[in-house]
KOLKE-419619 format. One record per residue (C-alpha): y negated, z, x negated; residue in one letter; residue number from 0. Coordinates in steps of 0.2 Angstrom, whole numbers, plus 5000, padded with zeros to 4 digits. Each point is the difference from the previous one (the first is absolute). Layout:
<site c2="Y" c3="Z" c1="X" type="a" seq="NUM"/>
...
***
This chain:
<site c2="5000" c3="5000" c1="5000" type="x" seq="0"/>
<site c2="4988" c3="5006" c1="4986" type="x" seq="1"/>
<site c2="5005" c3="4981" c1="4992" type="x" seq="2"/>
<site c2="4996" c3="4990" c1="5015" type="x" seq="3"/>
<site c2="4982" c3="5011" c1="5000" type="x" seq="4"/>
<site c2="4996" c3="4995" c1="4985" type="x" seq="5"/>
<site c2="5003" c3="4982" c1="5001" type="x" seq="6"/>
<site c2="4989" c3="5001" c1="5016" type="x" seq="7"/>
<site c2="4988" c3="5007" c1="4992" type="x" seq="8"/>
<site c2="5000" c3="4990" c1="4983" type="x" seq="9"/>
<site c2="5000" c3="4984" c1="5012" type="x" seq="10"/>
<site c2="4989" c3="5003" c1="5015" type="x" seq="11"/>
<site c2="4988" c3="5013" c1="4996" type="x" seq="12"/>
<site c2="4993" c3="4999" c1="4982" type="x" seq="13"/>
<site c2="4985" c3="4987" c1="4999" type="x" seq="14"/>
<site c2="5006" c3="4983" c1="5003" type="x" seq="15"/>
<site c2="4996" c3="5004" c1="5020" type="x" seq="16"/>
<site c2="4984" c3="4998" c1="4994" type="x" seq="17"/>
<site c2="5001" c3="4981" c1="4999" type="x" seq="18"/>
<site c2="5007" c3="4999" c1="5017" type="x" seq="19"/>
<site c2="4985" c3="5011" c1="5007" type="x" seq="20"/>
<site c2="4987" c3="4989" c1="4991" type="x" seq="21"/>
<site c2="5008" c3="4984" c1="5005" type="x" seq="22"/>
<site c2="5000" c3="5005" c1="5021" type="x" seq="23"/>
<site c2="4983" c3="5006" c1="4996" type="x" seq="24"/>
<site c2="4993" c3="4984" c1="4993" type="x" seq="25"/>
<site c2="5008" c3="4990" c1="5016" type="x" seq="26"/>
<site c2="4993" c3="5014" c1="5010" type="x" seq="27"/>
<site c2="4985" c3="4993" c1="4996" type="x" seq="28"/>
<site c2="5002" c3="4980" c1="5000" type="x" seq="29"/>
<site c2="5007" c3="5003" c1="5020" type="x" seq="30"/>
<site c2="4986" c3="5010" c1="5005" type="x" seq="31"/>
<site c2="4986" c3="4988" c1="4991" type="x" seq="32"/>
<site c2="5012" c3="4985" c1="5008" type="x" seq="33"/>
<site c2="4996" c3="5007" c1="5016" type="x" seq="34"/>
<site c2="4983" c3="5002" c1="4999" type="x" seq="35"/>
<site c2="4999" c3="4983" c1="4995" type="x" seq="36"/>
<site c2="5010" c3="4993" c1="5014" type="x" seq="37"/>
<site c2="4992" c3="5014" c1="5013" type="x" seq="38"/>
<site c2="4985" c3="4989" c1="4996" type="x" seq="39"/>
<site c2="4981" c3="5006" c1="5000" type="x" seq="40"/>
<site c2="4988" c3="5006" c1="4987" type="x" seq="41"/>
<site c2="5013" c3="5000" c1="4985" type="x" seq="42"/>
<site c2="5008" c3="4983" c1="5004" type="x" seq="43"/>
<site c2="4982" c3="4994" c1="4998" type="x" seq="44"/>
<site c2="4995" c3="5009" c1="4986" type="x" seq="45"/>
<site c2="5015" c3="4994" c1="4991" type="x" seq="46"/>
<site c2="4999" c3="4980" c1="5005" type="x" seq="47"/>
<site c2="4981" c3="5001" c1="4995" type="x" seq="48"/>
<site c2="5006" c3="5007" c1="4979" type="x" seq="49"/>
<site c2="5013" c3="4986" c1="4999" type="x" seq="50"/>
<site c2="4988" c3="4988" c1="5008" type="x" seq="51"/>
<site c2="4987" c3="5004" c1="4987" type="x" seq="52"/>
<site c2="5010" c3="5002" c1="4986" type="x" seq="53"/>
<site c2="5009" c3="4983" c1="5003" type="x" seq="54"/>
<site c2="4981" c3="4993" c1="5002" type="x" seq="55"/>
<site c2="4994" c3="5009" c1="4985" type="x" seq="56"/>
<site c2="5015" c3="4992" c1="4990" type="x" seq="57"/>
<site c2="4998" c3="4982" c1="5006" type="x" seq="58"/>
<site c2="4981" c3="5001" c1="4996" type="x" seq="59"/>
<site c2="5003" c3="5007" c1="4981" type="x" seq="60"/>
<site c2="5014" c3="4985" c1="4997" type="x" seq="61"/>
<site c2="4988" c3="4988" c1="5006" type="x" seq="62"/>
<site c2="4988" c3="5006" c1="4990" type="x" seq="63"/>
<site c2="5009" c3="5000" c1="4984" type="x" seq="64"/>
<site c2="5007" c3="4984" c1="5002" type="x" seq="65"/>
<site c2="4995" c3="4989" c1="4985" type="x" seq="66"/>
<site c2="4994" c3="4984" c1="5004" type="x" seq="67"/>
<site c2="5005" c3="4984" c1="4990" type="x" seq="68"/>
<site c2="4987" c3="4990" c1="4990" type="x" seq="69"/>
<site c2="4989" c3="4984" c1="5007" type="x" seq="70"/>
***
């Protein structure tokens, strides 16, 4: 009995649990900020308007840069 206590706790309680914890916690958070996204309203917004400028910000700086060829 004393064995099978120590393999329980050698295997399940010492700190590799943490991973698992960590891991549910992190999509914890990727559900809940998908459903605020999909729930619609000031987030959704908010988040389309970033990438929307970013995206525009990056198409801007490219064509800036772009070297033109001679005469």
């Amino acid at each position: 009995m004393m064995a099978m206590f120590s393999y329980v706790n050698a295997r399940y309680l010492n700190g590799k649990g943490q991973g698992i914890v960590e891991y549910a916690l992190i999509l914890a958070f990727v559900i809940a900020v998908a459903a605020a996204l999909l729930a619609g309203g000031d987030i959704r917004t908010a988040v389309t308007n970033i990438f929307t400028n970013v995206a525009n910000a990056l198409t801007d700086n490219a064509s800036a840069t772009t070297p033109t060829t001679g005469p």
